[in-house]
C-alpha positions in Angstrom: 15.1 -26.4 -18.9 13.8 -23.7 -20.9 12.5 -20.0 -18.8 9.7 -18.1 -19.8 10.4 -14.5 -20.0 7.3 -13.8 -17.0 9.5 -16.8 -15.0 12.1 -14.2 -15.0 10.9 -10.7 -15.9 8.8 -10.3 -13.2 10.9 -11.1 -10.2 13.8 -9.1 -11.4 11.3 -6.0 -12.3 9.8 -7.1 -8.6 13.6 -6.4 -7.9 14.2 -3.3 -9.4 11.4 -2.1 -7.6 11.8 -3.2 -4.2 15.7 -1.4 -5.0 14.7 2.2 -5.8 12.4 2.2 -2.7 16.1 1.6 -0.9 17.5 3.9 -2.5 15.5 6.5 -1.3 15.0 5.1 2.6 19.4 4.9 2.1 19.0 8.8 1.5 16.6 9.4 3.7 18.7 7.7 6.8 22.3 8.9 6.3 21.1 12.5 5.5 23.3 14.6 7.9 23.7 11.2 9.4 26.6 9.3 10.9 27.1 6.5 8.2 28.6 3.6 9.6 26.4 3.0 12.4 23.4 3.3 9.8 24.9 1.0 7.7 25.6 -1.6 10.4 21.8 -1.1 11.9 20.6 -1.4 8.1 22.1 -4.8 7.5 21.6 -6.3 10.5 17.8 -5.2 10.5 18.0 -6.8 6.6 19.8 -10.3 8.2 17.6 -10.8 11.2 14.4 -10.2 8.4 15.9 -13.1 6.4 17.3 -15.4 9.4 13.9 -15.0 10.9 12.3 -15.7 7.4 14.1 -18.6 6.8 13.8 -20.3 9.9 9.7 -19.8 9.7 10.1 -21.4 6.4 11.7 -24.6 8.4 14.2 -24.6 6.3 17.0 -22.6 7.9 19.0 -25.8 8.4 19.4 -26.5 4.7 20.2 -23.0 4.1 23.0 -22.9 6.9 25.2 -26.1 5.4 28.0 -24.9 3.6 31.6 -26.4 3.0 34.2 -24.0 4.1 35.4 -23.2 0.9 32.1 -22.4 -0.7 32.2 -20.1 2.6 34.8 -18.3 1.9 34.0 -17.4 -1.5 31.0 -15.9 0.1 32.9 -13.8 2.2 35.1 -12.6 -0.6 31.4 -11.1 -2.1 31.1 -9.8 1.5 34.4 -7.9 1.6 33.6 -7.0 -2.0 30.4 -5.8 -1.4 30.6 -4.2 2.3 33.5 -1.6 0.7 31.0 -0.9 -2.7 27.9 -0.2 0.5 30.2 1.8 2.3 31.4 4.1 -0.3 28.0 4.4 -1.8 26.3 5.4 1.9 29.3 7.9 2.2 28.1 9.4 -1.2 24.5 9.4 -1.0 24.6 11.4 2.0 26.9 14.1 0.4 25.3 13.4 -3.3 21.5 15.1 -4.7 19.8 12.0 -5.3 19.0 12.9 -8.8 22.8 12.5 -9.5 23.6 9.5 -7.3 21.0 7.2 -8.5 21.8 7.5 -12.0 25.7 7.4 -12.2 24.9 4.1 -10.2 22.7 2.8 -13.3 25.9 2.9 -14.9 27.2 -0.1 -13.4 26.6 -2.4 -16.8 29.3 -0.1 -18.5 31.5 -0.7 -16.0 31.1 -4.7 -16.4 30.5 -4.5 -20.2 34.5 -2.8 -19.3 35.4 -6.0 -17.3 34.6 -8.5 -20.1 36.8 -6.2 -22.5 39.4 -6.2 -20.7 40.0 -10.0 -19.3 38.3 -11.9 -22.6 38.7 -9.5 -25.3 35.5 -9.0 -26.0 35.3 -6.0 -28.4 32.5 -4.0 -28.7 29.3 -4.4 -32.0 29.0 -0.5 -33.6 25.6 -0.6 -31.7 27.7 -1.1 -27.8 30.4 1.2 -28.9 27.6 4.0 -29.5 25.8 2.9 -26.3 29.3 3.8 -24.7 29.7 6.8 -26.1 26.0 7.7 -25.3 26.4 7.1 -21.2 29.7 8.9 -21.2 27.8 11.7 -23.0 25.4 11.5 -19.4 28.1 11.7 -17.4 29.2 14.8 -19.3 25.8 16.5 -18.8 25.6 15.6 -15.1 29.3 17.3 -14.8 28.2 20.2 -15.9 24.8 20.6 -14.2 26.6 19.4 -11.1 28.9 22.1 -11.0 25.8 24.2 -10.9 24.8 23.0 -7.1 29.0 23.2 -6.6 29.5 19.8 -7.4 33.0 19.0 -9.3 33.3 15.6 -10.6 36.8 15.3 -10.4 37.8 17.2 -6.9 34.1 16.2 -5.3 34.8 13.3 -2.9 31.3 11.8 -3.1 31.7 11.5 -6.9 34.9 9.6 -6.2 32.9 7.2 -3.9 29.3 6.8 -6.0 32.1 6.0 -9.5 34.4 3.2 -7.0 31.2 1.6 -5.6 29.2 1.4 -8.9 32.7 -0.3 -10.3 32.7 -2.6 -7.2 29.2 -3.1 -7.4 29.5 -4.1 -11.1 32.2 -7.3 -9.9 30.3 -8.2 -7.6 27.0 -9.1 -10.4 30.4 -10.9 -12.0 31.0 -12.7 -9.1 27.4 -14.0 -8.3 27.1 -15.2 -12.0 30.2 -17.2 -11.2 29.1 -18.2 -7.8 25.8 -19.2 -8.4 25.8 -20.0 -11.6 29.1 -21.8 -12.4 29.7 -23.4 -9.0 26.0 -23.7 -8.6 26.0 -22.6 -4.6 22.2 -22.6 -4.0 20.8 -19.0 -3.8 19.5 -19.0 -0.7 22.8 -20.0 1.0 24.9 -17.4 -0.8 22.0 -14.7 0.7 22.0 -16.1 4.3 26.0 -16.2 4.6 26.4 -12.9 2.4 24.1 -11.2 5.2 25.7 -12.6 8.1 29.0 -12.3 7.1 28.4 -8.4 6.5 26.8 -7.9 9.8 30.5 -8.7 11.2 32.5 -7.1 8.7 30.2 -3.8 9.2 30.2 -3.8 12.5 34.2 -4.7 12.9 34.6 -1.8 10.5 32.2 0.7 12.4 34.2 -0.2 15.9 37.4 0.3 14.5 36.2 3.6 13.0 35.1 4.5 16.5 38.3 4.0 18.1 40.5 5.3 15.7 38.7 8.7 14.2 36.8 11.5 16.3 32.8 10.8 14.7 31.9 13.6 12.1 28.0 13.6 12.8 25.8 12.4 15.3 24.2 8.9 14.9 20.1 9.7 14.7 18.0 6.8 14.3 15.5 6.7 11.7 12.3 4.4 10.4 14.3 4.7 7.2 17.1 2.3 8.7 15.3 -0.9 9.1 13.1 -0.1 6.1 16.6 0.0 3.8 17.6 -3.2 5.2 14.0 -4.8 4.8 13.8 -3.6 1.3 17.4 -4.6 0.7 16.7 -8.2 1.7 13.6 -8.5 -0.7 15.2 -6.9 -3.7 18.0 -9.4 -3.3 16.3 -12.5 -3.3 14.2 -11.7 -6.3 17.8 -11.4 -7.6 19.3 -14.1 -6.7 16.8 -16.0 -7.8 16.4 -14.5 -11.5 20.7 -15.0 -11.9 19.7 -18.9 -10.3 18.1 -19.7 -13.4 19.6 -21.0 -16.0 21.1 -19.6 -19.0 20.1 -16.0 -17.5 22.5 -13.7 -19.3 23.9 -11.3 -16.3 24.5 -8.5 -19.1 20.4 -8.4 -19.7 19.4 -9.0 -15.5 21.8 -5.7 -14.3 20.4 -3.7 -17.2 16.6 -4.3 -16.2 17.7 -4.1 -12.2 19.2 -0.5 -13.1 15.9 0.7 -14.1 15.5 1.1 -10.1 16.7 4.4 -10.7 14.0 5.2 -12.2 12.0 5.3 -9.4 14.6 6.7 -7.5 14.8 9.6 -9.6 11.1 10.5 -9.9 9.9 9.8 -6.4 13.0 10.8 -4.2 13.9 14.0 -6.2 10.2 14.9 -5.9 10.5 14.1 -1.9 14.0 16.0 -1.6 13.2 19.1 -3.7 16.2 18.6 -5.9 17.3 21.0 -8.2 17.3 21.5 -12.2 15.0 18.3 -12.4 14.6 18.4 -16.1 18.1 19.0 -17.2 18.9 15.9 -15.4 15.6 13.8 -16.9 17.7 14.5 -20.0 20.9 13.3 -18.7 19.6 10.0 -17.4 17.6 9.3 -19.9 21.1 9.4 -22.5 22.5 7.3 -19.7 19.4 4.5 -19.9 19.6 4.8 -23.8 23.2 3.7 -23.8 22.7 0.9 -21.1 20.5 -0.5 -23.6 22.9 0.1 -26.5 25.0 -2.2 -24.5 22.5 -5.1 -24.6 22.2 -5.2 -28.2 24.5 -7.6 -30.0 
């Protein structure tokens, strides 16, 4: 069965989209915000959406079935997935947006990495510059970000945005091989994924309760169930474009990273960030080699 490139571009732009509007609600709700508890009210706002959805659709039923262990692969993305959300949150609330969204945009270097290393798959002239070009990004975004007092290597938000960018980058590994090597259908992975993470993030936010003092007050925002919402819908688009077949994952990421495109214009517009076009220039180097990357 042979894809058009409209059977697939548009649902993943549709994607990438829906994702930098998430972004910037994310920002907007853990912004001198308690994180956990806006991260559990997120994705259950996100799962209920989806349940709901799916149960309208009449076909919740067919969605639900699922042999244990194609269940507990799922929750193995969960796990994977609920640490990558957590460090990310804990990041974007101490991160300028225009630095967080496009050190996440990054994540296609970090799986170009993965394939390197476990099938020795050594980089064309064209990727090896492309590599070279995003660490050149990273460079620039150390510098200006020890402007606003930022340090890349002592700064515990960098720490978090570089381990859940990694983590986020196994995880689009890991739904290739889930959905399309074991062929689990789409919407099953999605419904389990969400619920699973509704318990895992809510376990982890009471045991964070009970065991540390809270560093901020929890405020609710719109912003929270909007993230989740937005969340949901950027996902399935997803899911559905890595569905396909014969969908390189290399080529999906890279389009779904152009979220931070919108990211960067809109929310450093709406958060007043600083040195705005010294960082255009940095992201831009950091797009550039992200498509270096693609090229064979």
């Amino acid at each position: 069965m042979t894809v058009t490139t409209a059977g697939w571009m548009l649902p993943i732009l549709g994607s990438a989209l829906g994702l930098g509007f998430y972004d910037i609600c994310k920002k907007h709700a853990v912004r001198e915000n308690a994180v956990m508890p806006v991260l559990f009210f997120a994705t259950f706002t996100g799962t209920l959406f989806f349940t709901l959805a799916t149960l309208l659709s009449g076909h919740f039923m067919e969605f639900i079935r699922c042999p244990l262990h194609d269940w507990l692969l799922i929750l193995a993305k969960s796990v994977l997935v609920g640490t990558s959300w957590t460090c990310v949150y804990y990041a974007m609330r101490d991160l300028p947006i225009s630095i967080a969204a496009p050190i996440r945009a990054s994540a296609p270097l970090w799986t170009f990495f993965g394939s390197l290393l476990l099938f020795s798959e050594f980089p064309t002239l064209l990727q090896g510059l492309g590599m070279l070009t995003i660490f050149i990004g990273y460079y620039a975004f150390s510098v200006l970000g020890k402007l606003e007092g930022i340090s890349f290597r002592r700064h515990r938000g960098m720490h978090l945005i570089l381990i859940g960018t990694l983590l986020g980058a196994v995880s689009a590994l890991y739904d290739k091989y889930l959905m399309g090597v074991l062929h689990i259908p789409r919407n099953t992975v999605q419904l389990w994924f969400s619920i699973d993470l509704v318990f895992l993030l809510g376990g982890a936010w009471l045991i964070r309760r009970a065991a540390f003092r809270p560093d901020r007050k929890f405020v609710w925002r719109w912003t929270i169930p909007a993230t989740g919402i937005l969340l949901i819908a950027a996902d399935w688009l997803y899911f559905y474009t890595v569905s396909l077949p014969d969908m390189p994952i290399s080529i999906l990421s890279l389009v779904r990273r152009c979220s931070c495109i919108v990211t960067f214009a809109v929310g450093s517009w709406y958060f007043r960030d600083a040195n705005l076009k010294r960082k255009a220039f940095a992201l831009g180097m950091i797009l550039l080699g992200v498509v270096l990357l693609a090229l064979n």
